[in-house]
C-alpha positions as protocol buffer text, in pm:
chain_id: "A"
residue {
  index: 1
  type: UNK
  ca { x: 2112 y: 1811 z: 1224 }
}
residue {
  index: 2
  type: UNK
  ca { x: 1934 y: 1779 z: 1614 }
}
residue {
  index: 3
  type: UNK
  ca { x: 1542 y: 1721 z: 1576 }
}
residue {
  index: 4
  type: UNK
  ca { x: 1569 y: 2034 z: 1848 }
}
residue {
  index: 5
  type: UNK
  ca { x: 1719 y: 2252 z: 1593 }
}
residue {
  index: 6
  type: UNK
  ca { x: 1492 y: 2140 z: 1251 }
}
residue {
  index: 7
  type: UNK
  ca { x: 1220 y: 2251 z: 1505 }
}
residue {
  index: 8
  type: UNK
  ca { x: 1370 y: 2630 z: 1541 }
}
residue {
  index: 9
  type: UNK
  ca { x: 1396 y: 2606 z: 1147 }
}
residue {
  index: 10
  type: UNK
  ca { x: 1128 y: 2515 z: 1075 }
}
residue {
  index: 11
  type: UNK
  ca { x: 804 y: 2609 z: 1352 }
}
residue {
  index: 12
  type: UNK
  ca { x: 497 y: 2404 z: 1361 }
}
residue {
  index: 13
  type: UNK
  ca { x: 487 y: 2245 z: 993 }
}
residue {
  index: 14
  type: UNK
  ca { x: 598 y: 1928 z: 824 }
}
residue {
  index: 15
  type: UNK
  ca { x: 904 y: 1857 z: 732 }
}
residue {
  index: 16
  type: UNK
  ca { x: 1041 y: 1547 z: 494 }
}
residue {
  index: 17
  type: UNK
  ca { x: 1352 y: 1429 z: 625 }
}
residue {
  index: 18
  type: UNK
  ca { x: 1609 y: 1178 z: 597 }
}
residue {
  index: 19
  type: UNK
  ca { x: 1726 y: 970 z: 909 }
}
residue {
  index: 20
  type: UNK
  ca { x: 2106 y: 986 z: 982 }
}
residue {
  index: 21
  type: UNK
  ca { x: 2142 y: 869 z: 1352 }
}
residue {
  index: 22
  type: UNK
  ca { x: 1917 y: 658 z: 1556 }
}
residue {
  index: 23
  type: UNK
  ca { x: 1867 y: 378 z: 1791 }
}
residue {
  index: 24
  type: UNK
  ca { x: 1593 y: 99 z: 1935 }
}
residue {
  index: 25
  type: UNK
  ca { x: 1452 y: 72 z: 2278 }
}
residue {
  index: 26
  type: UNK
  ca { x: 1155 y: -109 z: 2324 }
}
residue {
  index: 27
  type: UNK
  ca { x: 1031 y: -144 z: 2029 }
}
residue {
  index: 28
  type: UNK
  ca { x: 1053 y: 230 z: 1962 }
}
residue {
  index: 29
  type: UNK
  ca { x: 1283 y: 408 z: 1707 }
}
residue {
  index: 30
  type: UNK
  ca { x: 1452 y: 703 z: 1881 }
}
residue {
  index: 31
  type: UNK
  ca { x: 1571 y: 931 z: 1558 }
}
residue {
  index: 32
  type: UNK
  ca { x: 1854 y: 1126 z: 1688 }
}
residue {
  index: 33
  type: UNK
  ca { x: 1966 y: 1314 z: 1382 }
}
residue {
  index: 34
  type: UNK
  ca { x: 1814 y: 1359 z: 1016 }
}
residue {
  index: 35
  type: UNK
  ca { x: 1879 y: 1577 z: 737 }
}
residue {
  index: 36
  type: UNK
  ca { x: 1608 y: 1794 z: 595 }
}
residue {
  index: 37
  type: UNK
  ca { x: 1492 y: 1726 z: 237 }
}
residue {
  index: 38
  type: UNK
  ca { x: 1240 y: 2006 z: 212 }
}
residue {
  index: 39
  type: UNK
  ca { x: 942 y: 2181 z: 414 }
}
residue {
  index: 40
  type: UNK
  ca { x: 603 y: 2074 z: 339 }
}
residue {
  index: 41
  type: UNK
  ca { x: 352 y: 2339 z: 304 }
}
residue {
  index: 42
  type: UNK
  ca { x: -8 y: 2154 z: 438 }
}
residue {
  index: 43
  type: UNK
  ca { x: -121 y: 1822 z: 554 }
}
residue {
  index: 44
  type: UNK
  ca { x: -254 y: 1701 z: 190 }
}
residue {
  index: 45
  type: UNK
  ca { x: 111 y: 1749 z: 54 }
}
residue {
  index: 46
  type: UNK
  ca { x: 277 y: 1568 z: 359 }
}
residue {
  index: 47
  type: UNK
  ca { x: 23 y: 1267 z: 330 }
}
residue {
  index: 48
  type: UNK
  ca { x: 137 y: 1231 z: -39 }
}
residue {
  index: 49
  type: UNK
  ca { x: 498 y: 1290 z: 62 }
}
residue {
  index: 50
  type: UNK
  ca { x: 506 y: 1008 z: 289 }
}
residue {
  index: 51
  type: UNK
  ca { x: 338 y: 775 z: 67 }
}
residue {
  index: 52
  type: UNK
  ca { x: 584 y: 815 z: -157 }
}
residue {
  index: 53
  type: UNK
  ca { x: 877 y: 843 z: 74 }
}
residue {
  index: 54
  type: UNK
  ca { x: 1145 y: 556 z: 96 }
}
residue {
  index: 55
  type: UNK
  ca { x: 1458 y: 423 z: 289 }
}
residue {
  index: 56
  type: UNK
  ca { x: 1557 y: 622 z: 561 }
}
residue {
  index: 57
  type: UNK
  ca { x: 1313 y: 954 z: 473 }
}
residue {
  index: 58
  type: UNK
  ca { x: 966 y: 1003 z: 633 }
}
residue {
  index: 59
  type: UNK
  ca { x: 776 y: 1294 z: 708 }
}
residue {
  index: 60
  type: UNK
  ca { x: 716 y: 1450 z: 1072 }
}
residue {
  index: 61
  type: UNK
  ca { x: 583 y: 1731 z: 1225 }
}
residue {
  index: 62
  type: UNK
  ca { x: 787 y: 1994 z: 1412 }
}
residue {
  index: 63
  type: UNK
  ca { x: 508 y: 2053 z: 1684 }
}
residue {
  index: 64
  type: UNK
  ca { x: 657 y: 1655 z: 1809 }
}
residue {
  index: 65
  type: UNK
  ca { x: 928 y: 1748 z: 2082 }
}
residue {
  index: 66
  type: UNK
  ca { x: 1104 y: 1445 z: 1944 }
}
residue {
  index: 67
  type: UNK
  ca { x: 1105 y: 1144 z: 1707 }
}
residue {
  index: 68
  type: UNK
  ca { x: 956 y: 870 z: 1833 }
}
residue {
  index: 69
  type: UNK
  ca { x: 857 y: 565 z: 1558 }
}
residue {
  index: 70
  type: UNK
  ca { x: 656 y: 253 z: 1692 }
}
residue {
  index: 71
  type: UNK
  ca { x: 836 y: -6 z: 1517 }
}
residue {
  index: 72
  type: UNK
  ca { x: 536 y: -320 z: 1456 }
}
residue {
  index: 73
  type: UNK
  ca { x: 664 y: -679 z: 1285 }
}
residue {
  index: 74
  type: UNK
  ca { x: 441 y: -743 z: 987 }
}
residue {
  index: 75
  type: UNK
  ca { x: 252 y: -1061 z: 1093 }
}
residue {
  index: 76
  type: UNK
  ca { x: 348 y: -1392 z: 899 }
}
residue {
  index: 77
  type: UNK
  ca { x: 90 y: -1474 z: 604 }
}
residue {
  index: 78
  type: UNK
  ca { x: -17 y: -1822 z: 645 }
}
residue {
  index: 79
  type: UNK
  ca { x: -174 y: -2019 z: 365 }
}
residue {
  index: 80
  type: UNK
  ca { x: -297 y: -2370 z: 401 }
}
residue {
  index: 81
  type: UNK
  ca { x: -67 y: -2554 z: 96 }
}
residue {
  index: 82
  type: UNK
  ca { x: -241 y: -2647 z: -192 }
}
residue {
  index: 83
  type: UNK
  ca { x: -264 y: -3039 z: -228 }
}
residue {
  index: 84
  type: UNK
  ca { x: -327 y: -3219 z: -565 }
}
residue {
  index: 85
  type: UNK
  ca { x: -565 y: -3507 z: -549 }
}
């Protein structure tokens, strides 16, 4: 389903939803097309939705006009080796 037409669905709430079509540009994640999983009723039940959301589903608002995801690299851990004396 078209993020345009989960908005008409479903007007100014949150909505957890599965990502079916996408691409990158510029280190953005355009989401094209997602399936809805279910409507979220308030902001305390979509912040414990996410959290516990994996793969492909995340939770977004349908006030956003579209899906735009800043996509960061997790920094590389460095440890300083351990050396036996």
């Amino acid at each position: 389903m078209l993020w345009s037409e989960v908005r008409e669905l479903f007007p100014d709430q949150f909505v957890l939803v599965e990502e079916l079509k996408s691409h990158y540009e510029d280190n953005r994640l355009h989401v094209e097309e997602v399936a809805v999983i279910k409507s979220i009723p308030n902001s305390k039940a979509a912040w414990k939705e996410l959290f516990s959301a994996k793969n492909e589903r995340f939770v977004y608002h349908t006030s956003n006009e579209n899906i735009v995801v800043e996509v960061r690299d997790k920094p590389m851990i460095r440890r300083a080796p351990k050396h036996e004396a």
